[in-house]
C-alpha positions in Angstrom: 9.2 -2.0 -26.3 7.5 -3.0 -23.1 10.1 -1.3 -20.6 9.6 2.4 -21.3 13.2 4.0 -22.7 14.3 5.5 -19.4 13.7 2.7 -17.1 15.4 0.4 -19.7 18.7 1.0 -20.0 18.6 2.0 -16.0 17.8 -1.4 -15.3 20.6 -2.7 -18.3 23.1 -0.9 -16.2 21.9 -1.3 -12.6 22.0 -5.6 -13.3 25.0 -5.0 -14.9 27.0 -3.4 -12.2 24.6 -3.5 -9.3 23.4 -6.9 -9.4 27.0 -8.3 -9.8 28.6 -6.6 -7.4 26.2 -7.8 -4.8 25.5 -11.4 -5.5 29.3 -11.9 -6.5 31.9 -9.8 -4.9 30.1 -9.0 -1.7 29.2 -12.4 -0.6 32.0 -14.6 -1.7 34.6 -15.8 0.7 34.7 -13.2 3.7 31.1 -13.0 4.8 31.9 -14.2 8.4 34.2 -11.0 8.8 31.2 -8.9 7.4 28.9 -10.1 9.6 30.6 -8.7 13.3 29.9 -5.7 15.0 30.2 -3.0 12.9 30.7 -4.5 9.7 26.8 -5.4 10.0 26.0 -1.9 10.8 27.8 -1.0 7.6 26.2 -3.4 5.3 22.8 -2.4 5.9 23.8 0.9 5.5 25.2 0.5 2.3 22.2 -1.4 1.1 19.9 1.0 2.5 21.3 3.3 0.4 21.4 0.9 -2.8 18.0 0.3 -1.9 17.1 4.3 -1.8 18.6 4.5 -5.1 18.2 1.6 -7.1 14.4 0.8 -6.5 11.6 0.2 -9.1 7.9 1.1 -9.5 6.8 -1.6 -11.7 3.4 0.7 -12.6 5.4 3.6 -14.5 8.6 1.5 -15.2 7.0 -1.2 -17.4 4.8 -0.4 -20.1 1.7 -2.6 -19.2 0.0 -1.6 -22.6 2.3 -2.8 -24.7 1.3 -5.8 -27.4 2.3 -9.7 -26.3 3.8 -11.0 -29.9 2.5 -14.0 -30.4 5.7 -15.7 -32.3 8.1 -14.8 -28.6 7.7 -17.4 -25.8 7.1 -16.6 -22.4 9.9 -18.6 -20.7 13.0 -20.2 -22.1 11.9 -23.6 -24.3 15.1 -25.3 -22.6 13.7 -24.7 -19.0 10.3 -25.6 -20.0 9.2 -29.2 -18.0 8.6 -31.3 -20.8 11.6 -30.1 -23.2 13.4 -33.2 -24.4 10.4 -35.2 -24.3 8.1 -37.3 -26.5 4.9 -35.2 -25.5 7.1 -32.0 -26.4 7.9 -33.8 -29.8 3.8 -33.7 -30.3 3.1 -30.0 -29.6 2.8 -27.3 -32.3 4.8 -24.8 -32.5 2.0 -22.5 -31.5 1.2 -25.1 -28.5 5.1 -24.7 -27.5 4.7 -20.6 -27.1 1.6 -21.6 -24.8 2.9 -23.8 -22.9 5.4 -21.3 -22.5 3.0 -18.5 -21.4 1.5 -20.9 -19.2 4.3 -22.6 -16.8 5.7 -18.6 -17.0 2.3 -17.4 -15.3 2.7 -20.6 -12.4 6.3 -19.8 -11.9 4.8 -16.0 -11.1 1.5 -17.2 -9.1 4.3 -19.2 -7.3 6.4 -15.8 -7.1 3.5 -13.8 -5.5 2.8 -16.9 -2.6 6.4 -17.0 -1.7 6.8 -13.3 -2.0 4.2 -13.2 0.7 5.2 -16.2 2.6 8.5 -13.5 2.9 7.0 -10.7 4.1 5.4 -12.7 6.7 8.6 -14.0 7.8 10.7 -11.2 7.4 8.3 -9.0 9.6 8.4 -11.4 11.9 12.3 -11.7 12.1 12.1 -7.7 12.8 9.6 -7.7 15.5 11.6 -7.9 18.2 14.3 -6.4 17.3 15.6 -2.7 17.9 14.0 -0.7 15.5 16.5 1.7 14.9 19.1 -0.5 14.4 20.0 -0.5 10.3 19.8 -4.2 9.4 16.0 -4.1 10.8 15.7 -1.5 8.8 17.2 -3.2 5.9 14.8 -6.2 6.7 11.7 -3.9 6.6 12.7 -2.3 3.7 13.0 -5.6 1.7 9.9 -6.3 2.9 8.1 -3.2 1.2 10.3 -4.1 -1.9 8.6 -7.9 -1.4 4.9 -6.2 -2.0 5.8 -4.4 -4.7 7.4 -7.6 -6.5 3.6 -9.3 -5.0 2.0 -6.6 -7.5 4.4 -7.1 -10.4 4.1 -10.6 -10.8 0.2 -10.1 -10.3 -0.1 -7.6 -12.8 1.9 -9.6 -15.0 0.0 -12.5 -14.6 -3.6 -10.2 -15.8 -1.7 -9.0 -18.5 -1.5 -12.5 -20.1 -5.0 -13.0 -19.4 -4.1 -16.7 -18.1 -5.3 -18.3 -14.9 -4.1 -17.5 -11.2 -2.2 -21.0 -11.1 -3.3 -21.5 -7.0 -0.8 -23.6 -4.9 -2.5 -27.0 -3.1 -4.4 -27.1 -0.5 -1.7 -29.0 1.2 1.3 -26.7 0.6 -0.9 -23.4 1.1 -1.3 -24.5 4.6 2.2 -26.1 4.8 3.2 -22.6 4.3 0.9 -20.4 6.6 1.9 -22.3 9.2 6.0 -22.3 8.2 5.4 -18.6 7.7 4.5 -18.4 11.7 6.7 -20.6 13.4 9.9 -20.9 11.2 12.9 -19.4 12.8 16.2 -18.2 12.7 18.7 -19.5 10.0 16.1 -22.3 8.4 13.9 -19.0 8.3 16.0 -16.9 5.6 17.3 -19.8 4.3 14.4 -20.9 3.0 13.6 -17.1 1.7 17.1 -16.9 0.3 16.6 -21.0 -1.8 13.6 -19.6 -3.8 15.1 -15.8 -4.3 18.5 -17.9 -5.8 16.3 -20.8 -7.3 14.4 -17.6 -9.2 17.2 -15.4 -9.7 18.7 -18.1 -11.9 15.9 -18.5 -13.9 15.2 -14.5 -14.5 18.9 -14.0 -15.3 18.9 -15.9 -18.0 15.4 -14.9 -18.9 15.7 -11.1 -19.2 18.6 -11.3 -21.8 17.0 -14.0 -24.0 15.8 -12.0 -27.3 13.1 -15.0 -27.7 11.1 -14.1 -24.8 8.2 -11.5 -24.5 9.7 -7.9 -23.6 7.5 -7.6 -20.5 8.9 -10.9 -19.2 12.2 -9.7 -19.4 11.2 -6.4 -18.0 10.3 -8.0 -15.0 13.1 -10.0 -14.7 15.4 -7.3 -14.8 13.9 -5.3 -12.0 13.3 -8.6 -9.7 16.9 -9.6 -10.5 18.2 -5.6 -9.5 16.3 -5.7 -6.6 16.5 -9.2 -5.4 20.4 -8.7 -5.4 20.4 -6.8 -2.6 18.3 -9.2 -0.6 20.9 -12.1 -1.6 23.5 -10.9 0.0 21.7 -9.7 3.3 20.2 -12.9 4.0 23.8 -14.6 3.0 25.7 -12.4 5.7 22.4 -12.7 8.2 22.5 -16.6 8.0 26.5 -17.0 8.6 26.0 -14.4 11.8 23.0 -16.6 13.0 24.6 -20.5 12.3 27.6 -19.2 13.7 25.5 -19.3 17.4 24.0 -22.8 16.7 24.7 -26.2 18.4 24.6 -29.8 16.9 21.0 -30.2 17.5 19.7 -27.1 16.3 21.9 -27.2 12.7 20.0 -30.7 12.3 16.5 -29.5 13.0 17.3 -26.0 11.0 18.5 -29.1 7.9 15.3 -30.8 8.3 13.0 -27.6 7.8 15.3 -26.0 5.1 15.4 -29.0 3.0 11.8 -29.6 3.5 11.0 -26.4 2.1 13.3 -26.4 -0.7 11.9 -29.3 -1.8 8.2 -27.4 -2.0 9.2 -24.7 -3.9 11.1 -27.0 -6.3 7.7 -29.0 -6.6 5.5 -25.9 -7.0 6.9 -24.1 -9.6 4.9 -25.7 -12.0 0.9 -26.7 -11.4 0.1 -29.6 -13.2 -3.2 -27.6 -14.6 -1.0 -25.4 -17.1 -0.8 -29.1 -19.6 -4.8 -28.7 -20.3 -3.8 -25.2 -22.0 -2.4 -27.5 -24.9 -4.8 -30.1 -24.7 -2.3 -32.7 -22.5 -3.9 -35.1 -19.7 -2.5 -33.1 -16.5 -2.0 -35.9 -14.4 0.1 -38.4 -17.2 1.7 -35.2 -18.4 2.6 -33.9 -14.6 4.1 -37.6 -13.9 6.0 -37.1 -17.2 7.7 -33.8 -16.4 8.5 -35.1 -13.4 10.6 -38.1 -14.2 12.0 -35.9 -17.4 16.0 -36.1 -17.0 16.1 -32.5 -18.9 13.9 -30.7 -16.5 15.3 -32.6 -13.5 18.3 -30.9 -14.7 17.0 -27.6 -14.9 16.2 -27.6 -11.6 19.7 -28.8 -10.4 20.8 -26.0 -12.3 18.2 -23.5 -11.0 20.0 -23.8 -7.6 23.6 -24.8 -8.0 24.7 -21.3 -7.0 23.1 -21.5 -3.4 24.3 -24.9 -2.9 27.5 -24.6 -2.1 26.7 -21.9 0.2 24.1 -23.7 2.3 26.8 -26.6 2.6 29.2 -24.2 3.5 27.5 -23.1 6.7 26.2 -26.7 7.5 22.7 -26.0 6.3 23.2 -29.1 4.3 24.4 -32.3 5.0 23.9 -35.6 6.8 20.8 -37.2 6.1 18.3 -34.2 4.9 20.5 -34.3 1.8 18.8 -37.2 0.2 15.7 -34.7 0.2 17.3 -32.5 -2.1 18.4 -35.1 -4.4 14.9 -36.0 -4.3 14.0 -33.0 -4.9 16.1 -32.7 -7.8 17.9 -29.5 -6.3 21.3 -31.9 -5.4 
């Protein structure tokens, strides 16, 4: 098995209970309550302590040496981008499994930009705040649990032996410069979108018996850990928009929809088609218009959503860019 005996069940039982009490119980309905004086105090307490006990080493608690079998895909066939179409209807089974290993390694080379486009951020939210204050801590804690998810999904990514699936030119800079002058609730917002938007994929990832054990493996620990940072940034965002005005929600809709819609775009480099012999740019256009993956990604983030809408993150005109988007 690729997740050494110990670490396994660990991680069955921490995203059992862990995982659901924080994405599910501690940030439904009363989060404006938890977000006041001490309450705050309290949370990151508690999740300093989670954190403290619940945290993952990816280089002892993954078995890096285990074999890939080659009959187990890499990513769910369902979520793949060109399931349910006629292209898909042409590819061997063998070419299927590929594919699979392919869009799984751009949806981690995506994992590791965004994971540093967080730590960017995130340190920049702390900087000028008091340091001994617990939710800073919290925030530079999830930040040292950010590079070691940066390694993970790098090592995982060498242990395929595919290609680092680079970002554009245009969205790599779109990013840097995002990563220095973002602020406020668009700021974690836009962390929390691609944490959800992947969470939802790895859930159903790491309990699928047809994917590769070291897929899952890393899916359970991201999922664990990324739990935690859910409901933070939930509680941090409903504290911040709770101090906004009417022109500052519409420019915080503007840039939060704007970078939703560039993670939803770069999950998958058009590149990973030539693996299986597609044209990229006819195949790219394909998976694009495909109602099946359009719905995939509607699906990826229908539990943040609601949320976002909730606290007026969404709404008015920026919402046609997530139904362009295909996240709405």
């Amino acid at each position: 098995m690729t997740t050494r005996d110990d670490t396994r069940d660990d991680t069955r039982d921490d995203t059992r209970d862990d995982t659901r009490d924080d994405t599910r119980d501690d940030t439904r309905g009363d989060n404006r309550d938890d977000t006041r004086g001490d309450n705050r105090e309290n949370t990151a307490s508690r999740l300093l302590a989670a954190s403290a006990r619940r945290s993952y080493d990816s280089a002892v608690d993954i078995d890096w040496s285990a074999p890939l079998p080659e009959d187990l895909y890499h990513w769910p066939p369902e979520r793949m981008s060109l399931y349910g179409t006629e292209l898909w209807d042409t590819l061997s089974p063998e070419q299927k499994v590929r594919l699979s290993q392919h869009e799984a390694t751009s949806m981690a080379a995506t994992g590791v930009w965004f994971e540093m486009f967080s730590v960017q951020m995130l340190v920049r939210y702390a900087y000028k705040l008091d340091p001994t204050a617990q939710p800073t801590q919290y925030a530079l804690v999830e930040a040292g649990d950010e590079c070691r998810h940066i390694v993970m999904f790098s090592r995982s990514i060498h242990r395929g032996g595919t290609p680092v699936y680079r970002l554009s030119r245009f969205t790599s800079v779109l990013g840097s410069v995002m990563a220095k002058t973002a602020w406020g609730p668009s700021l974690l917002a836009t962390i929390l979108t691609a944490e959800e938007i992947t969470d939802r994929f790895q859930r159903e990832t790491m309990n699928d018996e047809r994917i590769q054990p070291l897929v899952r493996a890393v899916g359970r620990i991201h999922v664990v850990e990324e739990a935690r940072h859910v409901q933070w940034a939930r509680e941090e965002i409903v504290r911040l928009m709770a101090d906004t005005n009417r022109l500052s929600r519409a420019v915080h809709r503007v840039v939060l929809a704007g970078a939703a819609g560039t993670v939803a775009r770069s999950l998958i480099n058009s590149r990973v088609y030539e693996a299986v012999g597609l044209p990229r740019r006819r195949t790219r256009r394909a998976a694009l218009r495909n109602p099946e993956y359009q719905e995939t990604l509607r699906w990826s983030a229908e539990k943040i959503i609601p949320f976002l809408t909730e606290v007026g993150l969404i709404g008015g005109p920026t919402t046609w860019l997530w139904r362009r988007a295909h996240l709405l």
